[in-house]
PyMOL Python script that loads the backbone (N, CA, C, O; Angstrom):
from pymol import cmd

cmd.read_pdbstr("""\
ATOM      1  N   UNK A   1     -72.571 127.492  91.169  1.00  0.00           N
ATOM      2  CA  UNK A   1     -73.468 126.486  90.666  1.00  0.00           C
ATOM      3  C   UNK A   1     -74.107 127.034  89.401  1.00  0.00           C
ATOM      4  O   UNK A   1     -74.641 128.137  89.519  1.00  0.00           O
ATOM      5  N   UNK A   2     -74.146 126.360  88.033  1.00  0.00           N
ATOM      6  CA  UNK A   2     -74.293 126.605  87.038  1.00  0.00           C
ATOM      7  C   UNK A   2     -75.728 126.026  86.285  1.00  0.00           C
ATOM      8  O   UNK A   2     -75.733 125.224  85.350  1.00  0.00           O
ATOM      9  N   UNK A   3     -76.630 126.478  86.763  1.00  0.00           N
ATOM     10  CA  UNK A   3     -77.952 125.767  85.297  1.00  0.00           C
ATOM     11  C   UNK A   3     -78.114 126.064  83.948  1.00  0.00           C
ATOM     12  O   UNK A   3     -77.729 127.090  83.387  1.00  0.00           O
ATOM     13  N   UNK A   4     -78.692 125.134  83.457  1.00  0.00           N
ATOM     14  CA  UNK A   4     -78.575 125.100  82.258  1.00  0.00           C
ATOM     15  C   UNK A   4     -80.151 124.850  81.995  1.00  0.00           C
ATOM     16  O   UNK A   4     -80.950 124.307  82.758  1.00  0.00           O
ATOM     17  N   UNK A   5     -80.444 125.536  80.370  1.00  0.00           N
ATOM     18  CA  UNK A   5     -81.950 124.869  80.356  1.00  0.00           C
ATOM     19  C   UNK A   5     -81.401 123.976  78.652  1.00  0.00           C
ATOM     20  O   UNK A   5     -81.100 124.692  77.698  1.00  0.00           O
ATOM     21  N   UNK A   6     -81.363 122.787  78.553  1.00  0.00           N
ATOM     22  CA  UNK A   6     -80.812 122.049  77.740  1.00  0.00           C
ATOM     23  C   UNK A   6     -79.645 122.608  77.359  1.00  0.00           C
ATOM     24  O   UNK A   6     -78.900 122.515  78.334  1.00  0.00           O
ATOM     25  N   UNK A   7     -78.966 123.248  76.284  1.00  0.00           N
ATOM     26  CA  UNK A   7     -77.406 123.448  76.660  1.00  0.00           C
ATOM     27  C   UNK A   7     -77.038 125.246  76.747  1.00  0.00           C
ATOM     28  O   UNK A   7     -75.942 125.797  76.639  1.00  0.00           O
ATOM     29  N   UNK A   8     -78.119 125.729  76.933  1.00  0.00           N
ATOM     30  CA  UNK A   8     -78.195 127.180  77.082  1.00  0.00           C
ATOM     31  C   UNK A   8     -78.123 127.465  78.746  1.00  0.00           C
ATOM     32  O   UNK A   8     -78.816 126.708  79.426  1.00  0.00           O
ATOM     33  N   UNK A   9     -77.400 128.417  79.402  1.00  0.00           N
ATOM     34  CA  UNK A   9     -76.556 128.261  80.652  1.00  0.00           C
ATOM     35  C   UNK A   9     -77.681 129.946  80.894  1.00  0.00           C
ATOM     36  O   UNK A   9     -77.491 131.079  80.453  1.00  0.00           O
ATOM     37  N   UNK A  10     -78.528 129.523  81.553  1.00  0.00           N
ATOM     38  CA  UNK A  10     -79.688 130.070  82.219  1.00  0.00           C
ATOM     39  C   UNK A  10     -79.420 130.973  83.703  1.00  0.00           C
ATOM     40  O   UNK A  10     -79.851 132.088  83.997  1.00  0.00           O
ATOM     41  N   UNK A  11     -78.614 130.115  84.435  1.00  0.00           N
ATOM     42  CA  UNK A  11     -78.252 131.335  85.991  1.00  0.00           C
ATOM     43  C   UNK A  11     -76.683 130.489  86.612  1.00  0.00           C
ATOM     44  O   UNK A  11     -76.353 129.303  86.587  1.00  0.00           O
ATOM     45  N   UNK A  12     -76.099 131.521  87.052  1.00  0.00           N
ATOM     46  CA  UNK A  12     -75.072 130.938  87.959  1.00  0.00           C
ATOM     47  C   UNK A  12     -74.972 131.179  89.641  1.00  0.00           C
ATOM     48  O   UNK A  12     -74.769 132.355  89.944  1.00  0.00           O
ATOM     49  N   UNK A  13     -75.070 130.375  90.596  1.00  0.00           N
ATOM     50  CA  UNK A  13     -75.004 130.909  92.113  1.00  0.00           C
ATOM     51  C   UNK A  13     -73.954 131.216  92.317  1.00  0.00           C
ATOM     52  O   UNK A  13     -73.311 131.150  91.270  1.00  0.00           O
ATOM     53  N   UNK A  14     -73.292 131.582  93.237  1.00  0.00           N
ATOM     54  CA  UNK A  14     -72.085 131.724  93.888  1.00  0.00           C
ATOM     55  C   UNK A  14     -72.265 130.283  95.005  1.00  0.00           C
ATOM     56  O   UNK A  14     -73.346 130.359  95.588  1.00  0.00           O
ATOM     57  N   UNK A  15     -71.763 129.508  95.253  1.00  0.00           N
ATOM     58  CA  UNK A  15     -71.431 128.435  95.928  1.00  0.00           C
ATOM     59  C   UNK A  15     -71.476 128.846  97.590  1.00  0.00           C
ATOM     60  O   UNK A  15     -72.261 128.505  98.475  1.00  0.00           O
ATOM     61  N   UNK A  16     -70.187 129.798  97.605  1.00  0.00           N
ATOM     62  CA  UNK A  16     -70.147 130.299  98.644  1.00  0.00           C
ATOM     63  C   UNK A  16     -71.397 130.779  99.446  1.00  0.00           C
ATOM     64  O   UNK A  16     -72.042 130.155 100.288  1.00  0.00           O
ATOM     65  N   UNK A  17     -71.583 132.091  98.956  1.00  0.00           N
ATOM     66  CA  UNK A  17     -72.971 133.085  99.530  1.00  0.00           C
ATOM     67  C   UNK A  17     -74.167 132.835  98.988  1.00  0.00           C
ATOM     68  O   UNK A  17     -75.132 133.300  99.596  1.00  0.00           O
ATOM     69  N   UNK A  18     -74.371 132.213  97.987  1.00  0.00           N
ATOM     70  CA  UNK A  18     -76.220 132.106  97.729  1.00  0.00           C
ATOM     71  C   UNK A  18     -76.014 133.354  96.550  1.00  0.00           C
ATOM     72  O   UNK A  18     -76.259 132.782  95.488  1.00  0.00           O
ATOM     73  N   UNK A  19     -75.768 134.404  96.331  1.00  0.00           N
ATOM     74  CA  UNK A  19     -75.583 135.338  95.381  1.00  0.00           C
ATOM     75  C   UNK A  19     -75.775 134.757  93.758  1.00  0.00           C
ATOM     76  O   UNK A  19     -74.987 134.187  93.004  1.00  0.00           O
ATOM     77  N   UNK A  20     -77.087 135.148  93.614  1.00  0.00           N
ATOM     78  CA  UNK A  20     -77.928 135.129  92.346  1.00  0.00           C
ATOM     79  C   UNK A  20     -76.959 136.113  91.091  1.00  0.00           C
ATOM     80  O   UNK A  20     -76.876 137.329  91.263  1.00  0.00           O
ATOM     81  N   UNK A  21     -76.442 135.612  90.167  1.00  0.00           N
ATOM     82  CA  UNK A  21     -75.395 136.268  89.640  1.00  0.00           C
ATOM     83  C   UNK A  21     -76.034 137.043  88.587  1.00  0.00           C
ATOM     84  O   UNK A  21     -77.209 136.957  88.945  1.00  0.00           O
ATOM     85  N   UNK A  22     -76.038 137.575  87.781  1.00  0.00           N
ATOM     86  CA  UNK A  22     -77.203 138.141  86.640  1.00  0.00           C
ATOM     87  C   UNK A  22     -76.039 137.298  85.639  1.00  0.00           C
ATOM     88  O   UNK A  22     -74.828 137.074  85.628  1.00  0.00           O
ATOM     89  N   UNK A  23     -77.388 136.969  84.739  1.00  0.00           N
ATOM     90  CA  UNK A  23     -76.855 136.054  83.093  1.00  0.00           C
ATOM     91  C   UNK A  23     -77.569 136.446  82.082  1.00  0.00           C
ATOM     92  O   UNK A  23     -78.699 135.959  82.047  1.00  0.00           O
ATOM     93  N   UNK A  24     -77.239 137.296  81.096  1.00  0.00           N
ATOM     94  CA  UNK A  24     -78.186 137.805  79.764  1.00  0.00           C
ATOM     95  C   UNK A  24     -77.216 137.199  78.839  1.00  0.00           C
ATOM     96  O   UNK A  24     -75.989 137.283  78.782  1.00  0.00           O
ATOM     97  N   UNK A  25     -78.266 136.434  77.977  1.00  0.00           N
ATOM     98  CA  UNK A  25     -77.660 135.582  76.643  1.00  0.00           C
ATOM     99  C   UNK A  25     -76.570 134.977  77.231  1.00  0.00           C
ATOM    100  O   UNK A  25     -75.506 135.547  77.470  1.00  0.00           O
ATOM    101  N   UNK A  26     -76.777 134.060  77.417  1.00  0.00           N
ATOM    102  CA  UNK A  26     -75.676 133.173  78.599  1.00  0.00           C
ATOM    103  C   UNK A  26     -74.165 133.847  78.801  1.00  0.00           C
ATOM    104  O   UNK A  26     -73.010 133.488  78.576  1.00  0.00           O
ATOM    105  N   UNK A  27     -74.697 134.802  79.248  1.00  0.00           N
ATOM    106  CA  UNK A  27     -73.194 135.865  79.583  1.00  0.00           C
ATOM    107  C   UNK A  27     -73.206 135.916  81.040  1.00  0.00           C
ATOM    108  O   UNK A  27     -74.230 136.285  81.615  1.00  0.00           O
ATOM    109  N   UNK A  28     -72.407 135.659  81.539  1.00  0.00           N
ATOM    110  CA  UNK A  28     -72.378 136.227  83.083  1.00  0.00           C
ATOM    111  C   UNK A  28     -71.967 137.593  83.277  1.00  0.00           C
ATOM    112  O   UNK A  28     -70.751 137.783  83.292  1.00  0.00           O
ATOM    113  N   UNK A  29     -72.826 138.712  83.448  1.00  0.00           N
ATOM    114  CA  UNK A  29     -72.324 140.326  83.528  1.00  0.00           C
ATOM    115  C   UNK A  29     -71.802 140.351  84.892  1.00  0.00           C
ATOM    116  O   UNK A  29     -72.070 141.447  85.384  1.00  0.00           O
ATOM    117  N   UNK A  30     -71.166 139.597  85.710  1.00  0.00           N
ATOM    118  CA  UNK A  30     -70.386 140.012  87.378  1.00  0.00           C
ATOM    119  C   UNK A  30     -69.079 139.053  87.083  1.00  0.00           C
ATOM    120  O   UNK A  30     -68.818 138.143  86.296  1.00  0.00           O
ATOM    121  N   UNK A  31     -68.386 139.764  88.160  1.00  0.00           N
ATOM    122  CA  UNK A  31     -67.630 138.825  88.083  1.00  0.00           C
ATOM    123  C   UNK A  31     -67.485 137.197  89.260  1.00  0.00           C
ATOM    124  O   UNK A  31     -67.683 137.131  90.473  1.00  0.00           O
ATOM    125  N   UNK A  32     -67.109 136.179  88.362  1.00  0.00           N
ATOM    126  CA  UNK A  32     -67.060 135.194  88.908  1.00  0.00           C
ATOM    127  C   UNK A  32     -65.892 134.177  88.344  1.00  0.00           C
ATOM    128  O   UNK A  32     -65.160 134.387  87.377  1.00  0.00           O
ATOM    129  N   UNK A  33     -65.908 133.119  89.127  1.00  0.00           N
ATOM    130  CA  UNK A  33     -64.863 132.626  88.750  1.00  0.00           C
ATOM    131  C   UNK A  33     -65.343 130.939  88.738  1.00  0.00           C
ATOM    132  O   UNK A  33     -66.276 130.879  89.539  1.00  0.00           O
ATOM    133  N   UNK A  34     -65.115 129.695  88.219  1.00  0.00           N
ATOM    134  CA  UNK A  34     -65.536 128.375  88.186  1.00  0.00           C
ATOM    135  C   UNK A  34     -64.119 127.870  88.462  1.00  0.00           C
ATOM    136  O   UNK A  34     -63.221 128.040  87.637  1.00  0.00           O
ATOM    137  N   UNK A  35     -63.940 127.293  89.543  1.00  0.00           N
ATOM    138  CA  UNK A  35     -63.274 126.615  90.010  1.00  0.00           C
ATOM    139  C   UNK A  35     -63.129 124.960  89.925  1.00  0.00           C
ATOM    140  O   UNK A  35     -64.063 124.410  90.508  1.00  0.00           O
ATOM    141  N   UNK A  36     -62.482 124.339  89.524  1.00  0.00           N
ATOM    142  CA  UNK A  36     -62.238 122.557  89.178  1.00  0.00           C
ATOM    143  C   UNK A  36     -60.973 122.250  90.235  1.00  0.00           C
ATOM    144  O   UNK A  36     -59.948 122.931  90.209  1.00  0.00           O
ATOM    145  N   UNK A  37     -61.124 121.412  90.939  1.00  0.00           N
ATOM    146  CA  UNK A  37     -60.113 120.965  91.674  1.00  0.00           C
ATOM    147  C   UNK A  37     -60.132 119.133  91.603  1.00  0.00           C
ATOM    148  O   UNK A  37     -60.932 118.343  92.105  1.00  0.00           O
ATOM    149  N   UNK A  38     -58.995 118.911  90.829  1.00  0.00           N
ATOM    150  CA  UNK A  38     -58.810 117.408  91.127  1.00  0.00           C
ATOM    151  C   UNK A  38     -57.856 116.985  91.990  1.00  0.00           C
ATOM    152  O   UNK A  38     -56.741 117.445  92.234  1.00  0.00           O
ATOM    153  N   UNK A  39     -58.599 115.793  92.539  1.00  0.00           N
ATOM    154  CA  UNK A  39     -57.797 115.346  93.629  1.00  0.00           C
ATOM    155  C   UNK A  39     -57.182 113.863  93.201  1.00  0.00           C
ATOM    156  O   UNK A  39     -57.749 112.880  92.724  1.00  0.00           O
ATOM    157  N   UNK A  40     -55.936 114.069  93.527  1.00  0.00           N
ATOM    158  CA  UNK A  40     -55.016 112.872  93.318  1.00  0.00           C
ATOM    159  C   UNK A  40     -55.063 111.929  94.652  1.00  0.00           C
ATOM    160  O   UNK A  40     -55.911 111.835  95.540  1.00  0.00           O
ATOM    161  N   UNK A  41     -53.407 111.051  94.369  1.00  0.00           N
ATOM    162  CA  UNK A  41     -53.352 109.949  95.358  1.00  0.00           C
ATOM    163  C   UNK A  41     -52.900 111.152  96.385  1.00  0.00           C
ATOM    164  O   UNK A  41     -52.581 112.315  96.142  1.00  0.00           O
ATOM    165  N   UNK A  42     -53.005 110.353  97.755  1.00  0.00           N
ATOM    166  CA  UNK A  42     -52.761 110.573  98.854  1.00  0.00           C
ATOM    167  C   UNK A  42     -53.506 111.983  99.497  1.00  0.00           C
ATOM    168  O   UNK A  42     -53.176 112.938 100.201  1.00  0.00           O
ATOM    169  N   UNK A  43     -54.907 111.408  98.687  1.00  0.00           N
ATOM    170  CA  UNK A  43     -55.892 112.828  99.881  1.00  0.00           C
ATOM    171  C   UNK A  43     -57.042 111.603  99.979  1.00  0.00           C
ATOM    172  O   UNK A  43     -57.110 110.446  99.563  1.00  0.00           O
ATOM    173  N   UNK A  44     -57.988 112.582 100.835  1.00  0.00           N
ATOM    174  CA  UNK A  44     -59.237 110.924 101.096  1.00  0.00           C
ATOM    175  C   UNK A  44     -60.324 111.611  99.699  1.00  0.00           C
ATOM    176  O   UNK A  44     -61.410 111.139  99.363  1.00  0.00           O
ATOM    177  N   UNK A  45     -59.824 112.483  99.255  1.00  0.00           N
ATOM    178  CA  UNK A  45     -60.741 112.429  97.868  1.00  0.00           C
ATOM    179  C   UNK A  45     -60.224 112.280  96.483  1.00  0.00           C
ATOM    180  O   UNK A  45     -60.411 112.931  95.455  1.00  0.00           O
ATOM    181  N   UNK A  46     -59.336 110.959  96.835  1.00  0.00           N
ATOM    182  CA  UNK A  46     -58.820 110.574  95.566  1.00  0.00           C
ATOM    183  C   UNK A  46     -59.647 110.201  94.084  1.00  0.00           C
ATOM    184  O   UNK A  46     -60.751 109.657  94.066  1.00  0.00           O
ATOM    185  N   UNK A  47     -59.265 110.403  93.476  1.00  0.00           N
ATOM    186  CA  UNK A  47     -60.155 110.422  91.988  1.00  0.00           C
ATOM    187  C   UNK A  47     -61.404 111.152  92.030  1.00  0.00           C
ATOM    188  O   UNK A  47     -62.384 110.592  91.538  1.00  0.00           O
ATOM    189  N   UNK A  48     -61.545 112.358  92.555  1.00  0.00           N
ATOM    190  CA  UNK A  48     -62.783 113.088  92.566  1.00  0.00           C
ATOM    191  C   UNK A  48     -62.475 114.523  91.806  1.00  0.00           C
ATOM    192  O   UNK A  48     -61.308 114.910  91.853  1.00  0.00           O
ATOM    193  N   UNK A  49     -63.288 115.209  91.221  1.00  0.00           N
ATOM    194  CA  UNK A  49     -63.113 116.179  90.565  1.00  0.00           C
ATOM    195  C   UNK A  49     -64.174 117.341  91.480  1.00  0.00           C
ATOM    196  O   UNK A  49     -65.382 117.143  91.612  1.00  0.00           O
ATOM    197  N   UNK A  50     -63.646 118.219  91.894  1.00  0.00           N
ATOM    198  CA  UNK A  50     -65.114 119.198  92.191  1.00  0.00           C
ATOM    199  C   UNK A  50     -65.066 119.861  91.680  1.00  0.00           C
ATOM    200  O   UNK A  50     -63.992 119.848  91.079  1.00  0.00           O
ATOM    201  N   UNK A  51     -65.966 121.068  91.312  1.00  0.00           N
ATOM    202  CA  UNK A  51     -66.333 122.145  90.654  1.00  0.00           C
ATOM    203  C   UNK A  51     -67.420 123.228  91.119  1.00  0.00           C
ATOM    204  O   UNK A  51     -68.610 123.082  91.397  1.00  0.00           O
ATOM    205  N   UNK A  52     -66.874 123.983  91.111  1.00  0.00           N
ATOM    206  CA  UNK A  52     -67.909 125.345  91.943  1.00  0.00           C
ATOM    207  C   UNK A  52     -67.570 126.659  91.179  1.00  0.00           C
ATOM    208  O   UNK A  52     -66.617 126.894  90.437  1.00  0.00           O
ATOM    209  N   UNK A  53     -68.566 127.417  91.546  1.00  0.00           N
ATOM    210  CA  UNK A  53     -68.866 128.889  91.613  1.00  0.00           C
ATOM    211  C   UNK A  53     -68.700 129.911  92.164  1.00  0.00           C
ATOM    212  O   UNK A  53     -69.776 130.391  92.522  1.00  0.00           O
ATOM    213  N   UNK A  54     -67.352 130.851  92.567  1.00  0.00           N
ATOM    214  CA  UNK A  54     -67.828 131.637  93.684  1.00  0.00           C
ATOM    215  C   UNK A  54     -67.631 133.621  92.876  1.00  0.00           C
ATOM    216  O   UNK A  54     -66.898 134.131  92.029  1.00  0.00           O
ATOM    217  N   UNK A  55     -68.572 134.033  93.629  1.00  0.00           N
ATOM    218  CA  UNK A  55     -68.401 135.813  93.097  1.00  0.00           C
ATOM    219  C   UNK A  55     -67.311 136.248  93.579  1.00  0.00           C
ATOM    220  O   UNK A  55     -66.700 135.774  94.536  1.00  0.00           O
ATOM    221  N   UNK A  56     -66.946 137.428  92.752  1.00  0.00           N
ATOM    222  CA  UNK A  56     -65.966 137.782  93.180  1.00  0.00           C
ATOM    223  C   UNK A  56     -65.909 138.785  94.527  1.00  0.00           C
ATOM    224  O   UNK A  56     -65.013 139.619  94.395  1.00  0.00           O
ATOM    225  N   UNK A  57     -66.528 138.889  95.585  1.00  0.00           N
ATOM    226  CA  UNK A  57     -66.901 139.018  96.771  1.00  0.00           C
ATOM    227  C   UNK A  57     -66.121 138.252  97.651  1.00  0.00           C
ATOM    228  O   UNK A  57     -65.228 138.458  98.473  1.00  0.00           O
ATOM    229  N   UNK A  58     -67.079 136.811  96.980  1.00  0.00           N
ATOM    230  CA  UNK A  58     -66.239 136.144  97.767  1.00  0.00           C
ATOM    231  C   UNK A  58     -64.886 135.208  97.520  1.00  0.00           C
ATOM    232  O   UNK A  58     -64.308 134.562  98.394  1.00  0.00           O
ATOM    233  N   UNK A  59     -64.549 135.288  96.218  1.00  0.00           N
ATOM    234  CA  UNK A  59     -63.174 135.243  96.352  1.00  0.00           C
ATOM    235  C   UNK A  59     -62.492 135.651  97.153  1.00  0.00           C
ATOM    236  O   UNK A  59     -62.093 135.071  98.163  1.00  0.00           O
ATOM    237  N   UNK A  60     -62.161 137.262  96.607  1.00  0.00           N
ATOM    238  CA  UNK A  60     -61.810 138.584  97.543  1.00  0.00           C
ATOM    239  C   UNK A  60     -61.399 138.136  98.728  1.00  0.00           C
ATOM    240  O   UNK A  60     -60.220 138.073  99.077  1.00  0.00           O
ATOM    241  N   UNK A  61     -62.637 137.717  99.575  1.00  0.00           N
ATOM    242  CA  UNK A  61     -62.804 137.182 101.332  1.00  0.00           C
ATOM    243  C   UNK A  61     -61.859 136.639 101.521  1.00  0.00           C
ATOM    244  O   UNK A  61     -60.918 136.966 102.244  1.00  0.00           O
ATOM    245  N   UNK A  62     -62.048 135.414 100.660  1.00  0.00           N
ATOM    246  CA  UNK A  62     -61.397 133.875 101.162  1.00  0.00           C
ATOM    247  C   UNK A  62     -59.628 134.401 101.175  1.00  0.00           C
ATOM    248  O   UNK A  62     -58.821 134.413 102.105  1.00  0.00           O
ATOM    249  N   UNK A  63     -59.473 134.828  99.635  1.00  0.00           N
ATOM    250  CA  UNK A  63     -57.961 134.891  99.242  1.00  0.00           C
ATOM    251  C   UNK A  63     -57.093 135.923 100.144  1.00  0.00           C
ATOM    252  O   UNK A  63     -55.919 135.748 100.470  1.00  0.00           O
ATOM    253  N   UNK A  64     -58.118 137.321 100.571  1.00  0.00           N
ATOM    254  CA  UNK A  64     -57.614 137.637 101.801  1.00  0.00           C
ATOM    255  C   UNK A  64     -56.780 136.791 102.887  1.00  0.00           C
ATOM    256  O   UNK A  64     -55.722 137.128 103.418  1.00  0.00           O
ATOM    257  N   UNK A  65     -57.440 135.735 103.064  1.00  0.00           N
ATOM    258  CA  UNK A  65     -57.183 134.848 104.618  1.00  0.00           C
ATOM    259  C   UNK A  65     -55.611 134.353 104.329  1.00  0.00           C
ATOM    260  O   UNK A  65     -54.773 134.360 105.231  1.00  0.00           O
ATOM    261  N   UNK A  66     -55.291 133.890 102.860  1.00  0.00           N
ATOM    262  CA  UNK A  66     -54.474 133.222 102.885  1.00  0.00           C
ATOM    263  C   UNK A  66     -53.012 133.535 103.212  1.00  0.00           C
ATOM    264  O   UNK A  66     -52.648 134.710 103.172  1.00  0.00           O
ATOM    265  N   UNK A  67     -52.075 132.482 103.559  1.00  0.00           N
ATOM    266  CA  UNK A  67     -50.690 133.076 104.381  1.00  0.00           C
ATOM    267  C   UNK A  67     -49.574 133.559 103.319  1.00  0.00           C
ATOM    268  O   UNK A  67     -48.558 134.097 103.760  1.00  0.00           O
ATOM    269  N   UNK A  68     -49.757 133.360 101.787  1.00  0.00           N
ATOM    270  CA  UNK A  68     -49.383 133.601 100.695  1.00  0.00           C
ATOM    271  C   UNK A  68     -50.374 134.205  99.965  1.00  0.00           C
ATOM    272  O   UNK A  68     -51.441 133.711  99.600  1.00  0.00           O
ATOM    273  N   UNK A  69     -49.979 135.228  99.791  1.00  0.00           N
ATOM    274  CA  UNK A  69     -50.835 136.324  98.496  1.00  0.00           C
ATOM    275  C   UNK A  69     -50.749 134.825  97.010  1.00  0.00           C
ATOM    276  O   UNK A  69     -49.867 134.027  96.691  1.00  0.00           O
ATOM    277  N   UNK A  70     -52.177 135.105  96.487  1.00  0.00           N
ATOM    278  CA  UNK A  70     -52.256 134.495  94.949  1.00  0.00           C
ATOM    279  C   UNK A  70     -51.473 135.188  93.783  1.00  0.00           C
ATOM    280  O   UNK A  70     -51.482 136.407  93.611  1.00  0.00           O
ATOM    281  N   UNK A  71     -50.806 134.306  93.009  1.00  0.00           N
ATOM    282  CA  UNK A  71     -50.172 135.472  92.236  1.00  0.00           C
ATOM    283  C   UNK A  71     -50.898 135.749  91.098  1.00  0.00           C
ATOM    284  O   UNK A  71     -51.569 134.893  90.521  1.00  0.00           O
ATOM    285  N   UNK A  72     -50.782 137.152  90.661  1.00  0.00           N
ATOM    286  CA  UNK A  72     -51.591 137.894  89.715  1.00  0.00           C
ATOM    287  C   UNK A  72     -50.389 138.329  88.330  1.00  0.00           C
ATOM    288  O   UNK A  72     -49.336 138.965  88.280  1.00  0.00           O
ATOM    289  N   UNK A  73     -51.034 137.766  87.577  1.00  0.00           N
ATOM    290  CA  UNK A  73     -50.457 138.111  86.362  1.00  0.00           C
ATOM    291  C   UNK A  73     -51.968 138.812  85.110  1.00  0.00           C
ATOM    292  O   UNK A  73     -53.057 138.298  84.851  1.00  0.00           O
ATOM    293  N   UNK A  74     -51.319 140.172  84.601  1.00  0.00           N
ATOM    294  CA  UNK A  74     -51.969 141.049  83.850  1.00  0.00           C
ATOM    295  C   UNK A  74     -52.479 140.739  82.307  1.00  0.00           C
ATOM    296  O   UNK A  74     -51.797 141.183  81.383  1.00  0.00           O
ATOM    297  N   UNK A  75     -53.766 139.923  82.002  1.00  0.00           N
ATOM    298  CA  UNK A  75     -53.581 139.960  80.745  1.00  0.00           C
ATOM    299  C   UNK A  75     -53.161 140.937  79.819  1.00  0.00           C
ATOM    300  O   UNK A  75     -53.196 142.135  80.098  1.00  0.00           O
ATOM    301  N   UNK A  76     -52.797 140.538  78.818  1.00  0.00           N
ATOM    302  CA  UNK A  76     -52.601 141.792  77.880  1.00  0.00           C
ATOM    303  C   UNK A  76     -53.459 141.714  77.028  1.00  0.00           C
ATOM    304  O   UNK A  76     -53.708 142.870  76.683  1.00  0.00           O
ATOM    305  N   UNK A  77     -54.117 140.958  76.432  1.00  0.00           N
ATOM    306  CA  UNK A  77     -55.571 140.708  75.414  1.00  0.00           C
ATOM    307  C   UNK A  77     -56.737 139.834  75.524  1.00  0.00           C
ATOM    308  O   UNK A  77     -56.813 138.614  75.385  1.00  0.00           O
ATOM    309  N   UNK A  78     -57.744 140.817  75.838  1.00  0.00           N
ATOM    310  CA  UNK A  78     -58.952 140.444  76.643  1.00  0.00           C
ATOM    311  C   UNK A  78     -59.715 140.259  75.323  1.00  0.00           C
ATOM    312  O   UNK A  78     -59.787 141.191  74.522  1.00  0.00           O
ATOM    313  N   UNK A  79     -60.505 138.605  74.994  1.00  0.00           N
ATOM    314  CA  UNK A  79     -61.491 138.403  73.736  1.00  0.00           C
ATOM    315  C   UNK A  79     -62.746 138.889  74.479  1.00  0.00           C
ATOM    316  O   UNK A  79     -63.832 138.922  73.900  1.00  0.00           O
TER     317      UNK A  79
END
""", "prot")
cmd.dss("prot")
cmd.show_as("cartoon", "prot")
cmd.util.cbc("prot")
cmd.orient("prot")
């Protein structure tokens, strides 16, 4: 979850855990990730967009569980 104080981006939560993220000069210094998921035809949340926050904690957790590893590809040039 992302605030803003008019278009300057003030704190981010983690969705998941409540985890107060630290933000200096609208930088997020942890890691996190913003997630967008749209949903098409044939789910009951058709035409909905969500969007969340989670640390990388709890990424970690979740992506653990899953029955397929996420695949990871290495940037090569970080701005």
């Amino acid at each position: 979850m992302r605030k803003y104080k008019g278009n300057c981006l003030t704190s981010v939560i983690c969705n998941c855990c409540g985890k107060n993220l630290v933000v200096e000069r609208e930088i997020v210094k942890e890691g996190v990730t913003r997630i967008y998921a749209e949903w098409d035809y044939f789910s009951e949340k058709d035409g909905e967009i969500h969007g969340f926050d989670i640390c990388e904690e709890c990424y970690d957790r979740i992506t653990s569980q899953f029955k397929y590893p996420v695949s990871v590809v290495q940037k090569t040039e970080l701005l």
